[in-house]
C-alpha positions as CSV (number, residue, x, y, z in Angstrom):
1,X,-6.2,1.5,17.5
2,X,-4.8,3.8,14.8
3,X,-2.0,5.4,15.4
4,X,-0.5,8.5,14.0
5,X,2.0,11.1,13.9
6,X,1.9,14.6,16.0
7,X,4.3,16.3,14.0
8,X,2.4,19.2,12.1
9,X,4.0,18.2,8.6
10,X,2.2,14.8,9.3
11,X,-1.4,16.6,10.1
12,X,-2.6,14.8,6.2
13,X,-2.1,11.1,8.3
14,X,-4.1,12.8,11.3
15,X,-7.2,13.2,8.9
16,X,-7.1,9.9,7.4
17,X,-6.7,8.2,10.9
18,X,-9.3,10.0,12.6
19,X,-11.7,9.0,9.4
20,X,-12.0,5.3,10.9
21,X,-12.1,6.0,14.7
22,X,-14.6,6.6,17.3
23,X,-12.4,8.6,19.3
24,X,-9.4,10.9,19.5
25,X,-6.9,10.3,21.8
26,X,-4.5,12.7,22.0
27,X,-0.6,12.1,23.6
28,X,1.0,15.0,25.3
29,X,4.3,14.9,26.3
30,X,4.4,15.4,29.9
31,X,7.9,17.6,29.6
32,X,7.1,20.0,26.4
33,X,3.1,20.4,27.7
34,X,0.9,21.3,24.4
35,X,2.4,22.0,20.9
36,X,0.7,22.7,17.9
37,X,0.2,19.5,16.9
38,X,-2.4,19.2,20.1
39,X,-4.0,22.1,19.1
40,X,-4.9,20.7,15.5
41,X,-5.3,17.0,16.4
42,X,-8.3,18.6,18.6
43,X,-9.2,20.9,15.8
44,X,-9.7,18.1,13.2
45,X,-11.4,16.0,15.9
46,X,-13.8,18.4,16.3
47,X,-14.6,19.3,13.3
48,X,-15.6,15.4,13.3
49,X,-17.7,15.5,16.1
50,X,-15.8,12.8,17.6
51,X,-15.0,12.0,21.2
52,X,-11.6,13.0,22.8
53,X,-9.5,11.9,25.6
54,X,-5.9,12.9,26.4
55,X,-3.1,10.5,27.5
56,X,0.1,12.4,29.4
57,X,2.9,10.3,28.3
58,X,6.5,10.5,29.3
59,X,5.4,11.0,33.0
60,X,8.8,9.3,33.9
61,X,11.4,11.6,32.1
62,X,12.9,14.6,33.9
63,X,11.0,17.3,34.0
64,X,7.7,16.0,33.8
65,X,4.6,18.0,35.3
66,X,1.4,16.6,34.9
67,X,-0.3,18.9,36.8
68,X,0.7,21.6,34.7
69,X,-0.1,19.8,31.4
70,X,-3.5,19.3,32.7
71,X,-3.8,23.2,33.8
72,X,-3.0,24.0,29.9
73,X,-5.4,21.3,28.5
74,X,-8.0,22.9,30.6
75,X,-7.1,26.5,30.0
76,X,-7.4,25.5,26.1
77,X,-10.7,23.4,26.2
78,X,-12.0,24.1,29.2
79,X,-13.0,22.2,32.8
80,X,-15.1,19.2,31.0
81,X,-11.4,17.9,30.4
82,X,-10.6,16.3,33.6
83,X,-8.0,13.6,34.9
84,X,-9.6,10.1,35.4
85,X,-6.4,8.5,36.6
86,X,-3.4,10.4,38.6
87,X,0.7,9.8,38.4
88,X,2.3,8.2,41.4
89,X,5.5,9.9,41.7
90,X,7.2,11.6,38.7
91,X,10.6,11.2,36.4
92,X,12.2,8.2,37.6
93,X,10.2,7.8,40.7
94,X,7.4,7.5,38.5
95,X,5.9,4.1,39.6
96,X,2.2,4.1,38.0
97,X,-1.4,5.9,38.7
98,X,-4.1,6.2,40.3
99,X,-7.5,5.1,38.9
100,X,-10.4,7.6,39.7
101,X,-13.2,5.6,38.9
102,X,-12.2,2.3,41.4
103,X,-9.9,4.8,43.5
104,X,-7.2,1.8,43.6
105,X,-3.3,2.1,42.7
106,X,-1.8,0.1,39.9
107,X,1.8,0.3,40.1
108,X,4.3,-1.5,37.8
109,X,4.7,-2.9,34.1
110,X,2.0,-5.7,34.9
111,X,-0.8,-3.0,36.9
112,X,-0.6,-4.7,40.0
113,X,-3.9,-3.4,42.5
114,X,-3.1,-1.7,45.9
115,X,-4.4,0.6,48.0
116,X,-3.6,4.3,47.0
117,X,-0.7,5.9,48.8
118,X,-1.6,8.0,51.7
119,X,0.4,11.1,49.8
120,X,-1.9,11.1,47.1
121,X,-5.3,10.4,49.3
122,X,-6.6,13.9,49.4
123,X,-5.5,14.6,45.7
124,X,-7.7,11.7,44.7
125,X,-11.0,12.2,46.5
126,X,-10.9,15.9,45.3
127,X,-10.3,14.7,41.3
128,X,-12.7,12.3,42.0
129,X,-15.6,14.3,43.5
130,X,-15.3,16.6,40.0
131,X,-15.6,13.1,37.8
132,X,-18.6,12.1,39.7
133,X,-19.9,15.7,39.2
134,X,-19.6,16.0,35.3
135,X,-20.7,11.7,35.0
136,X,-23.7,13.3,36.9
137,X,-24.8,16.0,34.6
138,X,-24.9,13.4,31.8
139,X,-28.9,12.1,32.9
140,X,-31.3,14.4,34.9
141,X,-32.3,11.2,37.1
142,X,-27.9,11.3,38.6
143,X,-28.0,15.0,38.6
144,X,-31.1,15.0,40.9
145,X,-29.1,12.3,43.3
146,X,-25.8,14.2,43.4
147,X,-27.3,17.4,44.4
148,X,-29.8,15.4,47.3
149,X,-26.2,14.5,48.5
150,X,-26.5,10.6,47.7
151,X,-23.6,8.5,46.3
152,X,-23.5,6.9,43.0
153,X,-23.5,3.9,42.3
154,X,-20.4,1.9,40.6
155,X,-22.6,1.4,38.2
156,X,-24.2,4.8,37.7
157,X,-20.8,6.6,37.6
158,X,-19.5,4.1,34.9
159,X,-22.7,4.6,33.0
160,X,-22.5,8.6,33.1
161,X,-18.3,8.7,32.4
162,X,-19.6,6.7,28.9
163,X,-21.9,9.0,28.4
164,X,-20.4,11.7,29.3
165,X,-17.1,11.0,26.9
166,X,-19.5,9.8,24.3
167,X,-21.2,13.1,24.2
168,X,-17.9,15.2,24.8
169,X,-19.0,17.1,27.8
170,X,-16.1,14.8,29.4
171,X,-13.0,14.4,28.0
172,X,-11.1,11.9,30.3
173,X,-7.0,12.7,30.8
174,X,-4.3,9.5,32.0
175,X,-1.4,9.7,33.2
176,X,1.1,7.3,31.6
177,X,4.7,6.3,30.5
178,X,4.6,4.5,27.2
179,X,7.8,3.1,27.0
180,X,7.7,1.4,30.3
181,X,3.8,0.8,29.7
182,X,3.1,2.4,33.4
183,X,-0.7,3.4,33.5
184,X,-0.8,1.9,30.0
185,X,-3.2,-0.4,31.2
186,X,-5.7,1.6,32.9
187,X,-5.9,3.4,29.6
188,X,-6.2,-0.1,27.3
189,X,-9.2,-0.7,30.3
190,X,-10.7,2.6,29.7
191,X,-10.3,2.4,26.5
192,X,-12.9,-1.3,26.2
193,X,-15.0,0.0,29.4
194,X,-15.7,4.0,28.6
195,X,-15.1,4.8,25.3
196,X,-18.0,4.2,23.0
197,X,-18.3,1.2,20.4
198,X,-18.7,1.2,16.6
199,X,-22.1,0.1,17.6
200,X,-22.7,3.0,19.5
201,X,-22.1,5.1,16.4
202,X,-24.8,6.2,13.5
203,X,-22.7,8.0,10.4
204,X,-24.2,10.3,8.1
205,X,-23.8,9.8,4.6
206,X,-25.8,12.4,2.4
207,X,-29.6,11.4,3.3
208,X,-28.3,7.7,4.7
209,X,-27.7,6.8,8.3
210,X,-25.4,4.1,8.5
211,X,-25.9,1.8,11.5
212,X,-22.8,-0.7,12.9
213,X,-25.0,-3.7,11.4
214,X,-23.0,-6.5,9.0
215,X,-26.5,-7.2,7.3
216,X,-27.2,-4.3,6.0
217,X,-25.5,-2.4,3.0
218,X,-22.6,-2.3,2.3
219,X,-20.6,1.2,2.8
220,X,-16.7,1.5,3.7
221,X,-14.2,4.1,3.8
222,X,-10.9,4.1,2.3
223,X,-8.7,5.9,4.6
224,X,-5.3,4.6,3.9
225,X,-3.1,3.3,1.0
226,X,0.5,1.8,1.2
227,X,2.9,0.2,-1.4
228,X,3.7,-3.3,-0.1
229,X,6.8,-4.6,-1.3
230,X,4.9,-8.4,-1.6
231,X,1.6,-7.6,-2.4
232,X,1.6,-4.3,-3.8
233,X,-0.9,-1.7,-3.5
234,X,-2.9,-2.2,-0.1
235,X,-6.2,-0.6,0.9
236,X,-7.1,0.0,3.9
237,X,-10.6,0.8,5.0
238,X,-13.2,1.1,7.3
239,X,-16.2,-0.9,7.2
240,X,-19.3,1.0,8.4
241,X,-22.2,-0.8,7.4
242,X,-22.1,-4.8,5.6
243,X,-19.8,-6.9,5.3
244,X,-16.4,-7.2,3.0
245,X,-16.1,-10.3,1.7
246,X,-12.5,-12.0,0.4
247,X,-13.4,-12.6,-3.6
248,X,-16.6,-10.6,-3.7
249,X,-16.7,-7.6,-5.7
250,X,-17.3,-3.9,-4.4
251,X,-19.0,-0.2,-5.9
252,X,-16.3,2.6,-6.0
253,X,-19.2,5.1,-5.4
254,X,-16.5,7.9,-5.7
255,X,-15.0,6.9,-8.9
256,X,-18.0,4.3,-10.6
257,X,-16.5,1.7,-11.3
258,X,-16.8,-2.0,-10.3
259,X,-13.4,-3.3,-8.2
260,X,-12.6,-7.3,-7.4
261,X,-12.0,-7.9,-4.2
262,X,-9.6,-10.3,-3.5
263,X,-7.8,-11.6,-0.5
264,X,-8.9,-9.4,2.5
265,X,-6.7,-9.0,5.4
266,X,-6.7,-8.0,9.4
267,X,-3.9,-5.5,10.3
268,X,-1.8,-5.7,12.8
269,X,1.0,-3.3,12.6
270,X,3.4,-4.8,9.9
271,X,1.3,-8.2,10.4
272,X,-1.0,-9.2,7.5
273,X,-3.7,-12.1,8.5
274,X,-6.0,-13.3,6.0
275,X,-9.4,-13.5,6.6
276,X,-12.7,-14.8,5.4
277,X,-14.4,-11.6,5.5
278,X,-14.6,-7.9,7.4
279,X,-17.7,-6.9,8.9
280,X,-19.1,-3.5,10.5
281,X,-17.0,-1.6,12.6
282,X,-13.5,-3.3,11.9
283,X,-10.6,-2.5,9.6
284,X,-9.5,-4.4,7.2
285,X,-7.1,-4.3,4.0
286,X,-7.4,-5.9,0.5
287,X,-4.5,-5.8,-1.9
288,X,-4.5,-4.6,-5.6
289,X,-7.4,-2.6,-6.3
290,X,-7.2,-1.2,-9.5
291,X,-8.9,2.3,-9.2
292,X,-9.4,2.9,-5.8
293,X,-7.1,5.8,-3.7
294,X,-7.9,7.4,-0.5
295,X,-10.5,9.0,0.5
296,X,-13.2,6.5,-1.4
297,X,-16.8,5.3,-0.8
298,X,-17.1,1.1,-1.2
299,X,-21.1,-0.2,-1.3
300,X,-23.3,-2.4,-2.9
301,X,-23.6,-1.5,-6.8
302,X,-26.7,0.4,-7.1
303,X,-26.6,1.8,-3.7
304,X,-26.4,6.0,-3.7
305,X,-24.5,5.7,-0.3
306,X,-21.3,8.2,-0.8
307,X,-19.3,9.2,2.4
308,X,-17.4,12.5,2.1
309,X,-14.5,12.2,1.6
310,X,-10.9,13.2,3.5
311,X,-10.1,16.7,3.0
312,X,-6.4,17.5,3.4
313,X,-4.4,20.5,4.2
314,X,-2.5,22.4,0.7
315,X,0.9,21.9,0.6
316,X,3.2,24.3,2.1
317,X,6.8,23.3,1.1
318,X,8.0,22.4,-2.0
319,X,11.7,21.0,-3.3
320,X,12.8,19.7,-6.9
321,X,13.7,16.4,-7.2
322,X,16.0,14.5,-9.4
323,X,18.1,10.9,-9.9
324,X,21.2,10.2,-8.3
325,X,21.9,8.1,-10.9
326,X,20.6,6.7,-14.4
327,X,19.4,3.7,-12.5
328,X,17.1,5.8,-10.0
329,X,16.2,7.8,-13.3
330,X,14.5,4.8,-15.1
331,X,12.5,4.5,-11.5
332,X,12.1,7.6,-10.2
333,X,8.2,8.6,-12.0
334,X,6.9,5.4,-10.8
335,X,8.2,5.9,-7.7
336,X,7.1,9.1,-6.4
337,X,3.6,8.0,-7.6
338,X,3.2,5.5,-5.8
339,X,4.7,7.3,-2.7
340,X,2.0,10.4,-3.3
341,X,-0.9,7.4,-3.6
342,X,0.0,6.7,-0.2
343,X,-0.2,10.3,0.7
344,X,-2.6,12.1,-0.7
345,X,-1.0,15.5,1.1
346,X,1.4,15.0,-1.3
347,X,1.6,16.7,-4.5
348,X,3.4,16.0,-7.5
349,X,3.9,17.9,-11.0
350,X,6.6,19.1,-13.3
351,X,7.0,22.5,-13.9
352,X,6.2,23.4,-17.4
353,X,8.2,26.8,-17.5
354,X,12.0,24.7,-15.8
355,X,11.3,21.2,-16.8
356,X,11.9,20.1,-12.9
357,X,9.7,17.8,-10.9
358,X,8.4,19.1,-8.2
359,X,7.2,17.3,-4.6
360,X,5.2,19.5,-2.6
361,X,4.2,18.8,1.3
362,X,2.6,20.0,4.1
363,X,6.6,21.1,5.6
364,X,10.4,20.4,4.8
365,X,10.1,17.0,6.9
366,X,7.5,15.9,5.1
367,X,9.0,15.9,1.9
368,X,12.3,14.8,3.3
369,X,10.5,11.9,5.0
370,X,9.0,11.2,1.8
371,X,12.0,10.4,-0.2
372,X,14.1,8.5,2.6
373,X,10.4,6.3,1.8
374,X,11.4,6.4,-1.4
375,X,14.7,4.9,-1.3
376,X,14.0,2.5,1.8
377,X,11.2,1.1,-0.3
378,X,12.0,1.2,-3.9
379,X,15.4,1.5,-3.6
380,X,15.1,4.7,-5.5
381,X,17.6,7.3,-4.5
382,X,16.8,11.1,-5.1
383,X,18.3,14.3,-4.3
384,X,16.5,17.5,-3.8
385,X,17.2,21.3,-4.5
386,X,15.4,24.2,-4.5
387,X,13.0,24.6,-7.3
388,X,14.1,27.6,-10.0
389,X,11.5,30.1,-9.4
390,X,9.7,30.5,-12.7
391,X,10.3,34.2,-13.6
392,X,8.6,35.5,-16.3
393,X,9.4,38.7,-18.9
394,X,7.5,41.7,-20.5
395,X,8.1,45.1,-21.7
396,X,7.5,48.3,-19.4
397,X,6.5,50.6,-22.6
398,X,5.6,50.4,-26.3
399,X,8.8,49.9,-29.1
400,X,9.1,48.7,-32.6
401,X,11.4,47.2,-35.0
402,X,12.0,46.4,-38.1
403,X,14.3,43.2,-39.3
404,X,15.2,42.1,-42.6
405,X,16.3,38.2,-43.0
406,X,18.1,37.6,-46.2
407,X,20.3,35.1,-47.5
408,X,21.7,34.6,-50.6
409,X,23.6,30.8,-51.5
410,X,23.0,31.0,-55.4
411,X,19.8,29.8,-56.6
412,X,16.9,30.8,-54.4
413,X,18.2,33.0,-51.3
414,X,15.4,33.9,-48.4
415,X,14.0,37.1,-48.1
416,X,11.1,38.1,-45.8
417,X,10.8,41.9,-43.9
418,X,8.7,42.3,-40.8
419,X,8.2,45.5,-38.8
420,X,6.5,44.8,-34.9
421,X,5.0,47.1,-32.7
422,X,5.0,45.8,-29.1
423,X,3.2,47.3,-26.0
424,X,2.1,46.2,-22.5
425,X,-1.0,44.4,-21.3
426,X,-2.6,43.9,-17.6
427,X,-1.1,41.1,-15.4
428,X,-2.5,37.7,-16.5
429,X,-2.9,39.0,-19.9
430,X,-0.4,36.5,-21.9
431,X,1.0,37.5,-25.5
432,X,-1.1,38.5,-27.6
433,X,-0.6,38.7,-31.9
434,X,-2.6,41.2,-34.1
435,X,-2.3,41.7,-37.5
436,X,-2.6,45.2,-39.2
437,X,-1.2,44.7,-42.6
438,X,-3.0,46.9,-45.2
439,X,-2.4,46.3,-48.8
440,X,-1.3,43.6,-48.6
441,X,2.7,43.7,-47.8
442,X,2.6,41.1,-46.5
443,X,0.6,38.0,-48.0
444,X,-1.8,36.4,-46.3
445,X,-0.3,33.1,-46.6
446,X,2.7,34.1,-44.3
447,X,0.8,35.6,-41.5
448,X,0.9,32.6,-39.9
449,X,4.5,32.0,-40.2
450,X,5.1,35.4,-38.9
451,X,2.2,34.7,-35.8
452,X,4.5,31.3,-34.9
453,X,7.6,33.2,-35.1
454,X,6.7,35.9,-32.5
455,X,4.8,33.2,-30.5
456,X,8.1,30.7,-30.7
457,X,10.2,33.8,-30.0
458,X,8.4,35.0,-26.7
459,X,8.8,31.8,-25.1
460,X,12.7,33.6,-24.2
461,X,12.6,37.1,-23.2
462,X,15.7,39.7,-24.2
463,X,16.5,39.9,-20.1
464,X,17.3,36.6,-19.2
465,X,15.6,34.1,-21.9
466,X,12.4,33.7,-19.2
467,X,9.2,33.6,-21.2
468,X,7.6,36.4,-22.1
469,X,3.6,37.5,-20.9
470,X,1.5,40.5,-20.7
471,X,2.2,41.6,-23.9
472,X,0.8,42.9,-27.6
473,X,2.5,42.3,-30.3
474,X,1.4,43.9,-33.6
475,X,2.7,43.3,-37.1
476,X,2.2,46.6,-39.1
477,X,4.1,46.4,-42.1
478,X,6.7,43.7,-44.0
479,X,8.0,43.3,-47.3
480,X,8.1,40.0,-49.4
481,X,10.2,38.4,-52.5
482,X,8.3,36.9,-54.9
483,X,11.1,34.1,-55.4
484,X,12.8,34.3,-52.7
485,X,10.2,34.5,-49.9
486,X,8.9,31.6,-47.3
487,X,7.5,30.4,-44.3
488,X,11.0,29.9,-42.4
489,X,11.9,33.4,-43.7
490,X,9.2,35.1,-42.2
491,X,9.1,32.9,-39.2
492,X,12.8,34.4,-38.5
493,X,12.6,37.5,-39.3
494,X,9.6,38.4,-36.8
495,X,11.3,36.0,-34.1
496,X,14.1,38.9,-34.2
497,X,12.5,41.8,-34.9
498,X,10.4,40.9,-31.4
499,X,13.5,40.8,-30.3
500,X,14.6,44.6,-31.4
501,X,11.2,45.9,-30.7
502,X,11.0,44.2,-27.1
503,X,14.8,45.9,-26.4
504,X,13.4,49.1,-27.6
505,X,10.2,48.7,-25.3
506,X,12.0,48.8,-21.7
507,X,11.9,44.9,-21.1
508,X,11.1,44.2,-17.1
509,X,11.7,41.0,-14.9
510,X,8.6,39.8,-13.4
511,X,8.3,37.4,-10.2
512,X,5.7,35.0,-8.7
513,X,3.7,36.5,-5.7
514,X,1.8,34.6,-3.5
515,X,-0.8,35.0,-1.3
516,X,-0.3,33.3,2.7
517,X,-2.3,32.7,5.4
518,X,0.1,32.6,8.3
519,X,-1.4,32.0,11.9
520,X,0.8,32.1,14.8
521,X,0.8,32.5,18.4
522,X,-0.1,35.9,19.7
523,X,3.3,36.4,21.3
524,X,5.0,36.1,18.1
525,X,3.3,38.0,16.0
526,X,5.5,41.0,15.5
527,X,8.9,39.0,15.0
528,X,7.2,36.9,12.1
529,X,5.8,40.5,11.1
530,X,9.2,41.9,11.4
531,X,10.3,38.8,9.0
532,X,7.7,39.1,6.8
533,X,9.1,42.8,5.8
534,X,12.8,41.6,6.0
535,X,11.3,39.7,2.8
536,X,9.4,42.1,0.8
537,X,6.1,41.5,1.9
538,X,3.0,43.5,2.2
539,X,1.1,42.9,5.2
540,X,-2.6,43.1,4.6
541,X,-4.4,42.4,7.6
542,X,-4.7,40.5,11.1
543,X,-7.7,38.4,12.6
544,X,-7.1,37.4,15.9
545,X,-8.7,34.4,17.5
546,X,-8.1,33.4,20.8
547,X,-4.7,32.9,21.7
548,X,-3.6,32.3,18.0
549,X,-3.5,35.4,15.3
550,X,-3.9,34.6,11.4
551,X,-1.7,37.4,8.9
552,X,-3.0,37.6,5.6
553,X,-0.1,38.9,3.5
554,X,1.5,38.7,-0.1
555,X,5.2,37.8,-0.4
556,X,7.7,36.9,-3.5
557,X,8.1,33.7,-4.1
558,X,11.7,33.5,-4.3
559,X,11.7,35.1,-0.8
560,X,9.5,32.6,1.0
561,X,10.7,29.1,-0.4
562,X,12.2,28.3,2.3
563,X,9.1,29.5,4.8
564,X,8.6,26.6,6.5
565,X,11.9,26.6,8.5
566,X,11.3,30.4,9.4
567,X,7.9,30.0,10.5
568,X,9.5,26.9,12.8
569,X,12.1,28.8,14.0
570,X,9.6,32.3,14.5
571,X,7.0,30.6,16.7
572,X,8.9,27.3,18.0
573,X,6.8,24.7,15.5
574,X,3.4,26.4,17.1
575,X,2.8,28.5,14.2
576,X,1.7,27.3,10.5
577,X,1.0,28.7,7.2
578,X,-0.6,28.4,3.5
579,X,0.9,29.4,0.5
580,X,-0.7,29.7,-3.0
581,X,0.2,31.8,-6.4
582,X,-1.4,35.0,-6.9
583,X,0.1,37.0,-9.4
584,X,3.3,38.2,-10.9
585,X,4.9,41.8,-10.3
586,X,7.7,43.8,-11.2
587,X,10.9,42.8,-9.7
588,X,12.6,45.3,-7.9
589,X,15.4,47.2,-10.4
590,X,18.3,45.8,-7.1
591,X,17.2,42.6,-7.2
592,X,16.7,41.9,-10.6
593,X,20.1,42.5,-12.0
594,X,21.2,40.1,-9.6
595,X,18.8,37.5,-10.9
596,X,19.7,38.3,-14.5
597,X,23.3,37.9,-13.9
598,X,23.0,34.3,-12.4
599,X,20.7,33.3,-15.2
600,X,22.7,34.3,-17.9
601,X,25.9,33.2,-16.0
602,X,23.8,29.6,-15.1
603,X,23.2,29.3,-19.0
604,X,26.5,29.7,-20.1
605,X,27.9,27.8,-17.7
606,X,25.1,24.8,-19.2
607,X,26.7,25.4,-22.5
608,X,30.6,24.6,-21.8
C-alpha cells in the first residue's frame, strides 16, 4: 500500500504512487464530501486504466454524512460506484459497518462479527441487491441466473465483485474511521479478497507485454527517490517482470547506462529491511545509484523494454530563495537538488536577468513544504520572497546620438566619436548591431569595439537599468585619432551614445505576459473572471466541461505571482491553473512609473 497526499499542490506524489499500484483508492472525508483532489486522484487513475475504489473516512467526526458523500461520488462517476460495506451509526456513535458481501456487522477496533442491527436491515438488503446486480453483469452465465430470479452463490458473487472492480464497471465504496480503525478491516479484507493481484496484471511497454513472472526479464519502474540521512540517495521501484537482485547490476533503459546494485531493501514506512532479492509485483528500494532519478526503466542490458515514464503537472507557483546565513549558503545548491530529485514537480533555476534562485511548484504549500524539508533534513535554513519580475526595456520610436569620448593626461589621451541610430523591432526580436560606415570613418578594426560597447551597454536600459530587447542599433558615422584612438575608446563612446540615442528614441518599460489555463468550477466562474480583469488580463475564451469550466486568458506577470492563493480563495481549493511565459508588452504609462521609481529607489538604496 502506497500512500499519498490529497492536497492538489501534492498531485506530482499522486502520479508517482499510482505508477506502482493496481488500484486507486481514493479517501473522502465524510464531513467536506469531494474536493478537488478527488476529482484529479480519479482523473490520473483513469488515465491509467487502473481500478478504483473509494474509502469514506472520518465517519466518526461531527457532521459526517455518508450517504450524501456517496450521492456525490455517484453523481460524478456514475451508479457503477456503489457501497460494499455501510456505517453503523455516525459521529461519535459511530461504532463500525456493515459488510455487503457476508451481510454481517463488525463493530469495534478488533471487527468483532454480529448480526446486523435491525435499524440498518432494510438499508442493507436494498445496497446489497444492487452489488449482486452489477457482480452479475460481469459474465453472461450470472447475468442469465439473476434475471431467471436465482440466488448467487457466495462464491459467484465474490467472483463477479473481482471482476467487476478489476474491470471498473464496479467501483466498491467503505465506510470507515481511520483513526479509530472502525471498518478499517473490512477494507484491509477487501483489499487481499477483491481487489486484483500483480499477477492479475499484463503492462504494456512499447511492443512488450510484461507478465507478473520473476523468471522472465527483467523490467522495473522507478517511481520514487528520497535523500536518506544514512544511506543517501534511495530508489524506490516497482518490479514488473524479473527479479532485483542485492549486488547484481541493472540497464537504466531511460538514460543507458549500466548501474550496481547494491544492498536491496523492503519498505516499510520509515523501516528499511534488507533483503536478498525483489521479485515481480513487489517494491523494493536500493541505495546510491549513481544515475538513476524518477520516472526510469530498469531491465536486463540488451533488452529494448522501456516503460513510459511519469508525466508531471508544470509548476504553478514560484518564490526566490536565499540563505539565512553563510552557513546555509555553503549548503543551500546541494540542498535544493537533492530535495527537487526527490520531487521531480519541482523545478529549480536561477534567473539569468536578477541573479535569484528560483523554486517553482505545483502551489504555495508545495514550495513551502519543500523548504521546511530542507531544513528538517539538511539542516539548511532558507527564506523565501517574491521573485523580481524580470522587466525588460526598448525604445517606442527611432533617435540618434552622437558622443565624443576624449581624454587628455599628457602623453597619449583617448579619442574615439560614434554617432547611433536606434529604432524598434517586433517582440522577441533582441538587439540587433549593424554597421553602415562608408569611407571608412571609422576603421574596421574598431567595429568590434564599438559592436561590444552597444551590446555591453544594452544590458541596462535608460528607464530603470533593465536590459534592453527588441531593438536596432545602427552605427552610421564616427571619427577616429590616429594616436589617440582605441578599443576602450570606442567601446565607451558607443556605450553612451546608445545611451543619448535610446533617450531620444522614447524608451518604454516592458513586462512578462503569460499565458493560463485556469479551470474552475462552473459556479465560480464569473468571480475568478471578475478577478482576472481586476489584474489586467484579457480573457480569451471558455470551454466548458461538465461541471468544471477551463479560461484561457493572458495576464502580467507581476499581477498573478501570487495566483495560487487567489485561485484557492476564488473556488475554495476546487479550482486549479497553469501558467507559462508568452511574451513581453508595454507596460501601462500608470504603472510603470511606479515600477521605475522602486527600481531606481531599490538600487540606490543597494549602493549606501
Amino acid at each position: 500500500i502506497i500512500d499519498t497526499p490529497g492536497y492538489m499542490d501534492f498531485m506530482g506524489e499522486v502520479k508517482c504512487g499510482l505508477r506502482a499500484v493496481e488500484t486507486a483508492l481514493i479517501s473522502i472525508d465524510a464531513v467536506s464530501s469531494l474536493q478537488v483532489g478527488t476529482e484529479f486522484a480519479w482523473r490520473f487513475a483513469d488515465e491509467l486504466e487502473l481500478p478504483r475504489a473509494f474509502l469514506i473516512n472520518r465517519m466518526d467526526r461531527d457532521n459526517a454524512d455518508f450517504d450524501r458523500c456517496v450521492t456525490d461520488i455517484q453523481t460524478a462517476w456514475g451508479n457503477k460506484c456503489l457501497p460494499v460495506t455501510l456505517p453503523i451509526g455516525a459521529e461519535s456513535s459511530f461504532q463500525g459497518v456493515v459488510d455487503l458481501l457476508t451481510m454481517k456487522a463488525y463493530t469495534g477496533d478488533q471487527g468483532e462479527e454480529g448480526p446486523i442491527p435491525d435499524d440498518l436491515q432494510g438499508a442493507a438488503d436494498q445496497a446489497r441487491e444492487k452489488l449482486i446486480e452489477a457482480a452479475a453483469e460481469t459474465d453472461d452465465a450470472l447475468v442469465n441466473k439473476y434475471l431467471e430470479g436465482e440466488e448467487l452463490t457466495a462464491d459467484e458473487l465474490s467472483a463477479g465483485v473481482r471482476a467487476g472492480i478489476a474491470s471498473g464497471s464496479l467501483v466498491p465504496i467503505f465506510a470507515g474511521a481511520g483513526a479509530g480503525v472502525l471498518g478499517v478491516r473490512r477494507l484491509l479484507t477487501a483489499i487481499t479478497e477483491y481487489f486484483p493481484a500483480p499477477t492479475d496484471r499484463i503492462v504494456q511497454a512499447g511492443d512488450n507485454e510484461l507478465k507478473c513472472d520473476s523468471a522472465a526479464p527483467l523490467a522495473a519502474l522507478v517511481f520514487k527517490t528520497a535523500a536518506d540521512p544514512y544511506v543517501g540517495r534511495l530508489t524506490y521501484f516497482r518490479v514488473l517482470s524479473g527479479t532485483v537482485a542485492g549486488d547484481s547490476h541493472a540497464w537504466n533503459a531511460t538514460k543507458d547506462v549500466d548501474e550496481r546494485i547494491g544492498t536491496v531493501y523492503h519498505i516499510t514506512g520509515k523501516t528499511q529491511d534488507q533483503v536478498p532479492q525483489i521479485v515481480a509485483g513487489d517494491i523494493g528500494a536500493v541505495a546510491k545509484l549513481a544515475e538513476t532519478q524518477t520516472g526510469d526503466t530498469l531491465c536486463a542490458k540488451g533488452s529494448d523494454v522501456k516503460l513510459e515514464p511519469i508525466s508531471f503537472p508544470s509548476p504553478s507557483a514560484s518564490a526566490a530563495v536565499s540563505p539565512k546565513t553563510k552557513a546555509d549558503l555553503d549548503k543551500m545548491g546541494s540542498a535544493l537538488h537533492r530535495i527537487v530529485e526527490e520531487d521531480p514537480s519541482l523545478r529549480l533555476e536561477r534567473n539569468a536577468d536578477t541573479g535569484e534562485m528560483i523554486l517553482s511548484g505545483l502551489g504555495d504549500s508545495h514550495v513551502e513544504v519543500n523548504l521546511e524539508r530542507v531544513k528538517r533534513k539538511f539542516g539548511v535554513e532558507l527564506e523565501m520572497h517574491t521573485p523580481r519580475v524580470p522587466y525588460r526595456e526598448t525604445v517606442r520610436s527611432k533617435g540618434q546620438a552622437e558622443y565624443t569620448h576624449k581624454k587628455q593626461t599628457g602623453g597619449h589621451g583617448q579619442f574615439a566619436r560614434v554617432a547611433l541610430e536606434i529604432g524598434p523591432l517586433p517582440r522577441g526580436s533582441g538587439v540587433q548591431f549593424e554597421d553602415r560606415i562608408v569611407g571608412g570613418s571609422v576603421p574596421k578594426q574598431y567595429i568590434g569595439s564599438v559592436e561590444k560597447g552597444v551590446m555591453e551597454g544594452s544590458r541596462e536600459g535608460v528607464l530603470a537599468h533593465f536590459p534592453m530587447v527588441d531593438a536596432k542599433i545602427v552605427l552610421v558615422d564616427g571619427r577616429e585619432h590616429p594616436v589617440d584612438s582605441s578599443d576602450m575608446a570606442f567601446k565607451l563612446a558607443a556605450a553612451m551614445a546608445l545611451r543619448e540615442a535610446t533617450e531620444a528614441a522614447h524608451p518604454i518599460l516592458l513586462e512578462p505576459i503569460m499565458d493560463m489555463q485556469i479551470t474552475v468550477p462552473e459556479a465560480n466562474t464569473g468571480d475568478v473572471i471578475s478577478d482576472l480583469n481586476g489584474k489586467r488580463a484579457r480573457v480569451q475564451g471558455m470551454n466548458p466541461s461538465g461541471a468544471m469550466t477551463t479560461i484561457e486568458a493572458q495576464a502580467p506577470l507581476p499581477e498573478v505571482q501570487h495566483y495560487s492563493a487567489d485561485m484557492r480563495s476564488l473556488t475554495q481549493g476546487r479550482g486549479f491553473f497553469t501558467i507559462e511565459f508568452s511574451h513581453y508588452e508595454e507596460v501601462p504609462a500608470h504603472a510603470a512609473q511606479k515600477v521605475i521609481e522602486e527600481a531606481n529607489r531599490d538600487r540606490e538604496e543597494a549602493k549606501t
